[in-house]
C-alpha positions as CSV (number, residue, x, y, z in Angstrom):
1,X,5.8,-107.2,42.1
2,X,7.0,-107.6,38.3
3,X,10.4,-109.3,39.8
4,X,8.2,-111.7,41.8
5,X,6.0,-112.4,39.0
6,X,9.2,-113.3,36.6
7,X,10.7,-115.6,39.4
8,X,7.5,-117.9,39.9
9,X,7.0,-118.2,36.4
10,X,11.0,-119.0,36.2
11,X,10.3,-121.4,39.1
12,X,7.4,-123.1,36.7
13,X,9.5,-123.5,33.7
14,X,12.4,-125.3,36.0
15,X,9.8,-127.8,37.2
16,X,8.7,-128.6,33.6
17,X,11.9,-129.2,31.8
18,X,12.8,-131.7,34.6
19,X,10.0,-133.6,34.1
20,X,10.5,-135.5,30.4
21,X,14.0,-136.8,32.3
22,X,11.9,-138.3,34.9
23,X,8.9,-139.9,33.0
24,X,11.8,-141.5,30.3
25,X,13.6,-142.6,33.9
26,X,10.2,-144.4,34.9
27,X,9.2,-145.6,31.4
28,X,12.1,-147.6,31.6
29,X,11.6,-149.0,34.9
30,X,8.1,-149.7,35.0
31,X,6.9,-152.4,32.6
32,X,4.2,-151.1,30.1
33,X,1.2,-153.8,31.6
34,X,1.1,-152.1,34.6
35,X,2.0,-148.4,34.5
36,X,-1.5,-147.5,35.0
37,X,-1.8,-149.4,38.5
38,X,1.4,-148.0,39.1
39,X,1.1,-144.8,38.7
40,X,-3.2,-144.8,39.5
41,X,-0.9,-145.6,43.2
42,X,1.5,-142.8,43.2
43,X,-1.3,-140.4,42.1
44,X,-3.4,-141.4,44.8
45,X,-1.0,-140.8,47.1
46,X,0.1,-137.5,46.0
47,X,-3.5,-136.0,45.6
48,X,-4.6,-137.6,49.1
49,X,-1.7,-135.5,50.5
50,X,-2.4,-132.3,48.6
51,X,-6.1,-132.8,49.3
52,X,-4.8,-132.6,53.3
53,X,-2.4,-129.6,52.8
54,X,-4.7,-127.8,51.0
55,X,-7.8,-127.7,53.6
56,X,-5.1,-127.2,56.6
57,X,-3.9,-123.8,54.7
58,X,-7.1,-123.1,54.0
59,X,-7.7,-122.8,57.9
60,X,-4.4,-121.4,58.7
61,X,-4.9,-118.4,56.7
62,X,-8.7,-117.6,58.0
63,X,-8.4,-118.7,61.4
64,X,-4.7,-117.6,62.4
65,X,-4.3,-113.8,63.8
66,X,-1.3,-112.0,62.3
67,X,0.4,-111.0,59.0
68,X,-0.8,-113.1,56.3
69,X,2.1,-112.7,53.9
70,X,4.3,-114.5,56.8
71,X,1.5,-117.3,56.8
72,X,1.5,-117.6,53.3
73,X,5.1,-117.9,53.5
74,X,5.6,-120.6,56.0
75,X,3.1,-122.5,53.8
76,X,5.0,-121.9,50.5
77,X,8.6,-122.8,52.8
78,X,6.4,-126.2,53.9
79,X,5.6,-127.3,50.7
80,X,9.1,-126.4,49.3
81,X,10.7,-128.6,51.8
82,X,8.3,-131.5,50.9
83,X,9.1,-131.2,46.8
84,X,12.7,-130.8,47.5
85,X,12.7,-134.2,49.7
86,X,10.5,-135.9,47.0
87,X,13.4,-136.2,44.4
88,X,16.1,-137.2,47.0
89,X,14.2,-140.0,48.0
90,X,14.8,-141.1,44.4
91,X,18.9,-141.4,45.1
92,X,18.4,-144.7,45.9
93,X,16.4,-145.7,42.7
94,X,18.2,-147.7,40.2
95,X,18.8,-145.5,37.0
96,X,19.7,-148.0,33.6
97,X,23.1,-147.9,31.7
98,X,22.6,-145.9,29.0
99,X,25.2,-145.3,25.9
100,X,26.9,-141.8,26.1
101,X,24.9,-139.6,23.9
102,X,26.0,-138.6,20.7
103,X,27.6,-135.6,19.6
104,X,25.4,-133.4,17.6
105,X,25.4,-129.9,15.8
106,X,23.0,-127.4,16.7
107,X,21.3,-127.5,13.6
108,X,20.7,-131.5,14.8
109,X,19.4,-130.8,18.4
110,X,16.6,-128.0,17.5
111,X,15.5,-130.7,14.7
112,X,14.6,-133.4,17.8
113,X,12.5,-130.4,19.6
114,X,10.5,-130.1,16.2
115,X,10.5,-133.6,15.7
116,X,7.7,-134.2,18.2
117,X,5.5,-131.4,16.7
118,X,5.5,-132.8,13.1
119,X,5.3,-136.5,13.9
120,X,1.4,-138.1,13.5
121,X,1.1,-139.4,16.8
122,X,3.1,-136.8,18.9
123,X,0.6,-133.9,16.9
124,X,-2.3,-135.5,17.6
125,X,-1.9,-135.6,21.2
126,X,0.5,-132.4,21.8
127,X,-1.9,-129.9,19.9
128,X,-5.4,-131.1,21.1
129,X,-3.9,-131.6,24.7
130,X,-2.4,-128.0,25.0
131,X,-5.1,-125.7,23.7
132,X,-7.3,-128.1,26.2
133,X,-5.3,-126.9,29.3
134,X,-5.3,-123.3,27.4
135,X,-8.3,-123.4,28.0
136,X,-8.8,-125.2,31.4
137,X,-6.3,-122.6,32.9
138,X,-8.3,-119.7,31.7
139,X,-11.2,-120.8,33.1
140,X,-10.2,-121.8,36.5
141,X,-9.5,-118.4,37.1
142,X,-12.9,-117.7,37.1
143,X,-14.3,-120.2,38.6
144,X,-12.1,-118.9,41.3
145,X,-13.2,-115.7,41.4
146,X,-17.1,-116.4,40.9
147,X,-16.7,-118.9,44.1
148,X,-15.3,-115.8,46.7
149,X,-17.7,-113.4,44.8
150,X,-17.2,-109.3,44.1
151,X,-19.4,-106.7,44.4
152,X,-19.5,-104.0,41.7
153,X,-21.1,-100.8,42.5
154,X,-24.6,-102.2,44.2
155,X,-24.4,-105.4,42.3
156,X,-23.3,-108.4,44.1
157,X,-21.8,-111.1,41.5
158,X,-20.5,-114.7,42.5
159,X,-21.5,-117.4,45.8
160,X,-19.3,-115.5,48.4
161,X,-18.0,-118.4,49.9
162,X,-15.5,-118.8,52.6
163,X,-12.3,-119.8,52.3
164,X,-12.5,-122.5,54.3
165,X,-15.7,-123.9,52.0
166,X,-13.5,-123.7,48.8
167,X,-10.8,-125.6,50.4
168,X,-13.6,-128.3,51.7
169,X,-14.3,-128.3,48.3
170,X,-11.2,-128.7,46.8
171,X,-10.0,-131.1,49.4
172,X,-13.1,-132.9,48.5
173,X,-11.7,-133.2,44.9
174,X,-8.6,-134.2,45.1
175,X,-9.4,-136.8,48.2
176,X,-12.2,-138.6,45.6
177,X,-9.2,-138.6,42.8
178,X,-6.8,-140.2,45.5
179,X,-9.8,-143.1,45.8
180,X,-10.7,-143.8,42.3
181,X,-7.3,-143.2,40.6
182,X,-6.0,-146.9,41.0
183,X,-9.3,-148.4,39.5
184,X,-8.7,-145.9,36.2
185,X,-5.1,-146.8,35.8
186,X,-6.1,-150.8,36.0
187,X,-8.8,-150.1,33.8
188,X,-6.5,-148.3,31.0
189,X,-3.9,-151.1,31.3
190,X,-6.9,-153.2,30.2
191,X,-8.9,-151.1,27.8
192,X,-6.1,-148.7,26.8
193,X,-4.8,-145.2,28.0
194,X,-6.2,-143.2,25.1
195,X,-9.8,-143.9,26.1
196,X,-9.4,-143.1,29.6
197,X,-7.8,-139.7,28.2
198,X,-10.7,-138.9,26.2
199,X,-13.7,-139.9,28.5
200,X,-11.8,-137.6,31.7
201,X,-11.3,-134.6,29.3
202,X,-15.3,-134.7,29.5
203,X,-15.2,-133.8,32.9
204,X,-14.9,-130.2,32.4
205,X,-18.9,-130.3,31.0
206,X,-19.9,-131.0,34.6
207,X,-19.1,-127.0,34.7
208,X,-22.1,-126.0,33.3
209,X,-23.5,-126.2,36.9
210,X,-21.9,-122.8,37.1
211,X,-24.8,-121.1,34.8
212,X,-26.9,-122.0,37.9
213,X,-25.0,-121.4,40.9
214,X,-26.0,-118.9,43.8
215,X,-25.4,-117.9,47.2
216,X,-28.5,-120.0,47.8
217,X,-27.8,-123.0,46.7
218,X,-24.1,-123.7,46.3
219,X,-23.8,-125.7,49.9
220,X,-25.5,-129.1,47.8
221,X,-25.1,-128.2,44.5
222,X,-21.1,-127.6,44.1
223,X,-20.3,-130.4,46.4
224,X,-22.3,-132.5,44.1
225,X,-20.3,-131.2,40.8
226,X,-17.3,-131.9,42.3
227,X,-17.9,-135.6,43.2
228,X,-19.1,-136.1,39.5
229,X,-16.4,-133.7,38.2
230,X,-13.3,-136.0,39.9
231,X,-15.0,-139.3,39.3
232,X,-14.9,-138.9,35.6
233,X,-11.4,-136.8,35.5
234,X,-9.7,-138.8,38.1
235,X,-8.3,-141.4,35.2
236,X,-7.0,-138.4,32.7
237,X,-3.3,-137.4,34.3
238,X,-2.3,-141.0,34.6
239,X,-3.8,-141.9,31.0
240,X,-2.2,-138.9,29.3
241,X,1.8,-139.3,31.1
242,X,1.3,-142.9,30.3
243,X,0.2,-142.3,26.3
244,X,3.3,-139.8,25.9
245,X,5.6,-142.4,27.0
246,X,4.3,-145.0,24.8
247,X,4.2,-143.0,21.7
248,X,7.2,-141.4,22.2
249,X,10.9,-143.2,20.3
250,X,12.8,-145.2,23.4
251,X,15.8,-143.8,22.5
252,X,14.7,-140.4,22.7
253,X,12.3,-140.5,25.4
């Protein structure tokens, strides 16, 4: 279990040092006036489809006969298949001549990791925006939990909900992101990125609903803090990639 563990977090890590390479890649193909329609478009798609996946799981898990842990992994193979055929579709995208990097001593490269975490700008949106996912992370988990419900001793805690309603749910989230993300990312080319960043981080006040959800009453009152929670958060992803790219030096994107 503890090897397992290691290798999905290793598996995580992989994913995120790829991803400055790709955003510098796009911040030099897509002009600045309309990287928010731009990528408002690719979000949508890529939530609409992840909205999909994650409701037909959902139903393959409760509804299937058999061993789960071979469900679970066909699901895991499926999506592994779809990101590995993401990035090959990019072969045929142009990539920009760029000058050979310079050589540098060791002492010179860990100075451009700091660099980011001492400038003004960088600072002000690296530190804020981490302890805010932090936090986001830590919470999700139980929000999680508190949706399928325990029982501890006689006392029964959480909504007990199916799996199939927290997939509805979720499904339900990510589908109304895929419809409004276009109209936030024209809106931040107009009005700016850093205030669409700000008013979707407010989002996560809609989860005070949780103080008075029940078994009783979750079937109109989640679906209800969802809608609300995506509409405002929908804008936030695009508004944040596309202020890192701005603030950050072209030349060392």
């Amino acid at each position: 279990m503890e090897f397992r563990r290691v290798l999905f977090r290793s598996g995580n890590a992989i994913g995120f040092f790829t991803t400055p390479a790709w955003q510098a890649w796009m911040a030099d193909l897509i002009p600045e006036t309309i990287r928010g329609d731009f990528f408002g478009r690719r979000h949508r798609v890529l939530i609409f489809c992840m909205g999909v996946g994650s409701l037909l799981a959902s139903i393959l898990i409760e509804r299937i006969q058999g061993s789960s842990a071979t469900i679970y992994f066909w699901i895991f193979m499926f999506c592994a298949t779809i990101a590995v055929i993401d990035p090959i579709l990019f072969w045929w995208v142009p990539e920009p001549r760029r000058d050979p990097p310079a050589r540098r001593k060791l002492k010179d490269t860990l100075l451009l990791y700091v660099r980011p975490l001492l400038d003004r700008q960088c600072a002000r949106l690296i530190w804020p925006a981490t302890f805010q996912g932090m936090l986001f992370k830590m919470t999700s988990v139980a929000v999680t939990l508190f949706r399928r419900g325990d029982t501890v001793g006689d006392q029964r805690i959480g909504c007990f909900m199916s799996l199939e309603f927290i997939a509805a749910m979720e499904a339900t989230w990510l589908i109304t992101v895929a419809i409004v993300a276009r109209k936030w990312g024209q809106l931040a080319d107009r009005i700016g990125h850093r205030t669409i960043y700000i008013f979707g981080v407010l989002a996560h006040f809609t989860n005070v609903v949780y103080i008075f959800l029940n078994p009783e009453n979750y079937r109109w009152l989640l679906p209800i803090q969802i809608l609300i929670h995506a509409l405002i958060a929908a804008g936030h992803p695009v508004a944040w990639q596309n202020l890192t790219m701005a603030i950050s030096p072209k030349g060392l994107r």
